[in-house]
C-alpha positions as CSV (number, residue, x, y, z in Angstrom):
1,X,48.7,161.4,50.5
2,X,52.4,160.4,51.4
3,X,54.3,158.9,49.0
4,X,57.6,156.7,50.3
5,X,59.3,154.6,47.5
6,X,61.2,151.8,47.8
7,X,63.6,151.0,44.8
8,X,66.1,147.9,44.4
9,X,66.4,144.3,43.7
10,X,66.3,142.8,47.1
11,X,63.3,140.8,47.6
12,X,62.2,143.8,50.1
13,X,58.6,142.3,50.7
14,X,58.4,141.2,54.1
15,X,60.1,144.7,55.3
16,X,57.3,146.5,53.6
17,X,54.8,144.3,54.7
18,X,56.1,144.6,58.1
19,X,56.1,148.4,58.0
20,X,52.6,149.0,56.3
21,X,51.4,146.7,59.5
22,X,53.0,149.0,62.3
23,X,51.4,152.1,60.5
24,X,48.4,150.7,60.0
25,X,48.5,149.8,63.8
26,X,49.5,153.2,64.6
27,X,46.3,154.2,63.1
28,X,47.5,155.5,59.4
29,X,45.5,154.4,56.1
30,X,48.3,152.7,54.0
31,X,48.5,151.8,50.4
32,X,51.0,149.2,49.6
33,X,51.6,148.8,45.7
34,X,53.7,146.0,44.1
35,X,55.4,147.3,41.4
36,X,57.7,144.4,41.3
37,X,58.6,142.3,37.9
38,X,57.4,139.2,40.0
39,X,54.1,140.3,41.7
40,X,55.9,139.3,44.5
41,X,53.0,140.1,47.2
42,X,51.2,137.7,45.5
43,X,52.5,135.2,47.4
44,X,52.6,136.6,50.7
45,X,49.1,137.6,50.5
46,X,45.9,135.4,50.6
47,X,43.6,135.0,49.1
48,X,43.7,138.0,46.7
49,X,40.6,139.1,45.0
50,X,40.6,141.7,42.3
51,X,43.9,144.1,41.6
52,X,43.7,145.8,44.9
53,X,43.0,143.3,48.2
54,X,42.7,144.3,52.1
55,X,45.3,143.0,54.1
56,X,46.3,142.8,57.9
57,X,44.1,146.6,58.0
58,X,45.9,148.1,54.9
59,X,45.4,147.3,51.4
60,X,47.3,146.3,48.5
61,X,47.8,146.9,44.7
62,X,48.4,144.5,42.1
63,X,49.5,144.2,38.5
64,X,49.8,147.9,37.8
65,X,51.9,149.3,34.6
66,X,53.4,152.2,36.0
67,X,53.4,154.6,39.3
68,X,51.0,156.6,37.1
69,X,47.5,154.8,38.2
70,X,48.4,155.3,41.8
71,X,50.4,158.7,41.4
72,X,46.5,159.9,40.3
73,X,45.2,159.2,43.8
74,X,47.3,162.5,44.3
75,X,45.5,164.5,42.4
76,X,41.9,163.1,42.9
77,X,40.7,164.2,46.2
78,X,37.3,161.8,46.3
79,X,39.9,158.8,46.2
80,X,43.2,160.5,47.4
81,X,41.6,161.1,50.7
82,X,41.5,157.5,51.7
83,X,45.1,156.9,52.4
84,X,47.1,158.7,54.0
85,X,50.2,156.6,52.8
86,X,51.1,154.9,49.7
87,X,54.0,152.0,50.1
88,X,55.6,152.1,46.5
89,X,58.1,148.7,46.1
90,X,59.4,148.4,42.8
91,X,62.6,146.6,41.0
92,X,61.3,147.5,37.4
93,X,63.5,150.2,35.8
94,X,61.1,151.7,34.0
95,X,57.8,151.8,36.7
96,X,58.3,155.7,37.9
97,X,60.0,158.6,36.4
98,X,62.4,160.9,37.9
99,X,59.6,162.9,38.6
100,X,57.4,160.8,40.7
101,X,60.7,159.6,42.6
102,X,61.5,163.2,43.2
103,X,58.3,163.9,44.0
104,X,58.5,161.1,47.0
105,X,58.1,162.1,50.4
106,X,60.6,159.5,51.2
107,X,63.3,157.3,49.0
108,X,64.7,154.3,49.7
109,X,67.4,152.5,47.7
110,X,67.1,148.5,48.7
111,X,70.1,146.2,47.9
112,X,72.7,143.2,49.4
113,X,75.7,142.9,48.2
114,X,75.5,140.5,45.8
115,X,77.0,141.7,42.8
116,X,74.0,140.8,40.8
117,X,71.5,142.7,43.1
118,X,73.6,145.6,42.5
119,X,73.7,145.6,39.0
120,X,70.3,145.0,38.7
121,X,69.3,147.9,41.3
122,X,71.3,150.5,39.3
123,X,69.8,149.5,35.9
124,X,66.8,150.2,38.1
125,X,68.1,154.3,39.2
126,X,69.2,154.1,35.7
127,X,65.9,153.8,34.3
128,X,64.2,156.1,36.9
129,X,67.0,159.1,35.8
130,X,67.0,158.5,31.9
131,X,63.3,159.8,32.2
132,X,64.6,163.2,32.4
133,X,67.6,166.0,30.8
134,X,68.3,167.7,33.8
135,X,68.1,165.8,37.0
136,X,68.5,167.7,40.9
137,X,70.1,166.5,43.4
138,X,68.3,164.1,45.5
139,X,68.2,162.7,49.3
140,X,68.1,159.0,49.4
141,X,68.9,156.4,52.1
142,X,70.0,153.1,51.5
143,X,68.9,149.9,53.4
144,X,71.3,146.6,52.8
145,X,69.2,143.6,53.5
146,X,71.1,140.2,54.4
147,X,74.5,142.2,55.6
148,X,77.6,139.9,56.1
149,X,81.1,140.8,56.9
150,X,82.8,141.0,53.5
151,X,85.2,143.5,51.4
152,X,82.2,145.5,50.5
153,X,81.9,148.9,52.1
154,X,79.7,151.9,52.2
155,X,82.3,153.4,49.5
156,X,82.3,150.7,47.5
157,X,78.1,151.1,46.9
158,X,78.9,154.7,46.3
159,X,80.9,154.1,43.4
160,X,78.8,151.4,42.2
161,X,75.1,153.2,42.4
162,X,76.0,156.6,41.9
163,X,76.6,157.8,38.6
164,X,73.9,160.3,39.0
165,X,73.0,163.6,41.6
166,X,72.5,161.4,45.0
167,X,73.1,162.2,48.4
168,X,73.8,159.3,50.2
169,X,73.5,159.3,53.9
170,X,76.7,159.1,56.0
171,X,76.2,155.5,57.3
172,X,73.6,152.8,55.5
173,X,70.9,150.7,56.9
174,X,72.7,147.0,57.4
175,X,70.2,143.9,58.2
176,X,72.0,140.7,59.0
177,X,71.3,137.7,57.8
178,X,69.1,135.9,60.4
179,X,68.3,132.3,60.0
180,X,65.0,133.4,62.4
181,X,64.0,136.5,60.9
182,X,64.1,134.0,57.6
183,X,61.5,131.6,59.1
184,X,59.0,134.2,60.3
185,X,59.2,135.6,56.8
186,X,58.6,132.2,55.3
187,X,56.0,131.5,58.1
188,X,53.8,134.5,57.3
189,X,53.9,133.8,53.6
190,X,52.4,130.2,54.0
191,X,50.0,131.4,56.8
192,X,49.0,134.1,55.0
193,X,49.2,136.4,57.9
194,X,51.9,138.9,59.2
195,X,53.6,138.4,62.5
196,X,56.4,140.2,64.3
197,X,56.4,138.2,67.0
198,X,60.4,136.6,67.3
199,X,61.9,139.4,64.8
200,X,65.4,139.7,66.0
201,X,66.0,143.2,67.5
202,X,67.6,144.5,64.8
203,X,64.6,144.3,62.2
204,X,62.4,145.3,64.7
205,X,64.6,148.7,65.1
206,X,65.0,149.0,61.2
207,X,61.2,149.1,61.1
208,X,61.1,151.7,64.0
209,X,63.4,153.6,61.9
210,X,60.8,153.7,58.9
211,X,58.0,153.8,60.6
212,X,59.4,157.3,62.6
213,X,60.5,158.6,59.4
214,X,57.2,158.3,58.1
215,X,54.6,159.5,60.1
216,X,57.3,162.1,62.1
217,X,56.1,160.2,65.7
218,X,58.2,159.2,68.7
219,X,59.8,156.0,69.1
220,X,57.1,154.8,72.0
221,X,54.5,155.2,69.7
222,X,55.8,152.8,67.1
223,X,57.3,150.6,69.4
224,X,53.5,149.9,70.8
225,X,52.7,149.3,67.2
226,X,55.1,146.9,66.9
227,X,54.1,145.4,70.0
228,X,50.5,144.8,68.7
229,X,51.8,143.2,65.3
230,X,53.8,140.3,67.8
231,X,50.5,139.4,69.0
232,X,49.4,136.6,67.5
233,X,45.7,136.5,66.4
């Protein structure tokens, strides 16, 4: 099973949501576990029975401690056979080790620029690398959700998140704000469903960009999953 985590304290939920649907379209058994201090997918999702509830063709965890309970389906072949992805969103320093985050098949870093959303993401990367003595290097990439023009630059986050062995990639991920992007988030939530239908062009090629990354497909093949999740049911 694939593991891609997604660290920070943007409120990253309708991005993952949005992501686990394209992959599930594309025909991929996904996982998606809230590890957030809020339960955040708790209110996105309804109704929700038990800690883990089917969702829109994928299902997700609740109320979990750690990675640990889900980093098991790894290493249990019975249960670790049913996925073939597991979605990992998490602002809680201390939810996964450096270990499981190195362990990742894919790592994202999820901030804006708010100051406070910084500090609070790198008291989250703090957390994750005081687990361990002697950390490696590591590949991250770095999505910046509600991007405005402003003073802040790709430089600046550098200084500010990195005080440990990252490799940053040359440019970020920016998402606008988007007053229409907004309401279909807030739409879904009340609705209980997910739909992509209206997402401005540049969230739907954000969630091209993960989706490829993931599963290692061409663009066409997403962008007809995609496709399917504007279609209202």
């Amino acid at each position: 099973m694939k593991f891609v985590i997604f660290i920070g304290a943007a409120d990253k939920t309708d991005m993952i949501l949005y992501t686990a649907k394209v992959l599930s379209n594309i025909g991929k058994k996904v996982l998606l576990v809230d590890g957030t201090k809020a339960q955040l997918y708790e209110y996105a999702i309804n109704p929700i029975v038990g800690e883990k509830t089917e969702f829109e063709g994928f299902d997700v965890a609740f109320r979990l401690k750690n990675l640990s309970a889900v980093d098991e389906l790894k290493h249990n072949k019975e249960v670790g056979e049913e996925y073939d992805l597991a979605l990992v969103d998490t602002d809680i320093p201390g939810f996964l080790t450096f270990e499981q985050f190195k362990n990742a098949d894919l790592r994202y870093v999820v901030t804006s620029y708010e100051r406070s959303c910084l500090v609070k993401t790198r008291e989250v990367m703090d957390g994750i690398y005081s687990t361990t003595e002697s950390p490696g290097q590591l590949e991250v990439e770095r999505i910046i959700l509600n991007s405005v023009e402003c003073s802040i630059d790709d430089e600046y986050l550098n200084m500010q998140l990195t005080e440990h062995l990252v490799v940053w990639p040359d440019e970020s991920y920016h998402l606008p704000v988007d007053e229409v992007d907004l309401a279909i988030k807030i739409n879904n939530q009340h609705n209980g469903k997910i739909n992509l239908k209206g997402l401005s062009r540049t969230y739907r090629s954000l969630i091209t960009d993960i989706c490829q990354r993931i599963v290692e497909c061409d663009r066409r093949t997403v962008r007809k999953a995609i496709r399917k999740a504007k279609r209202r049911e």
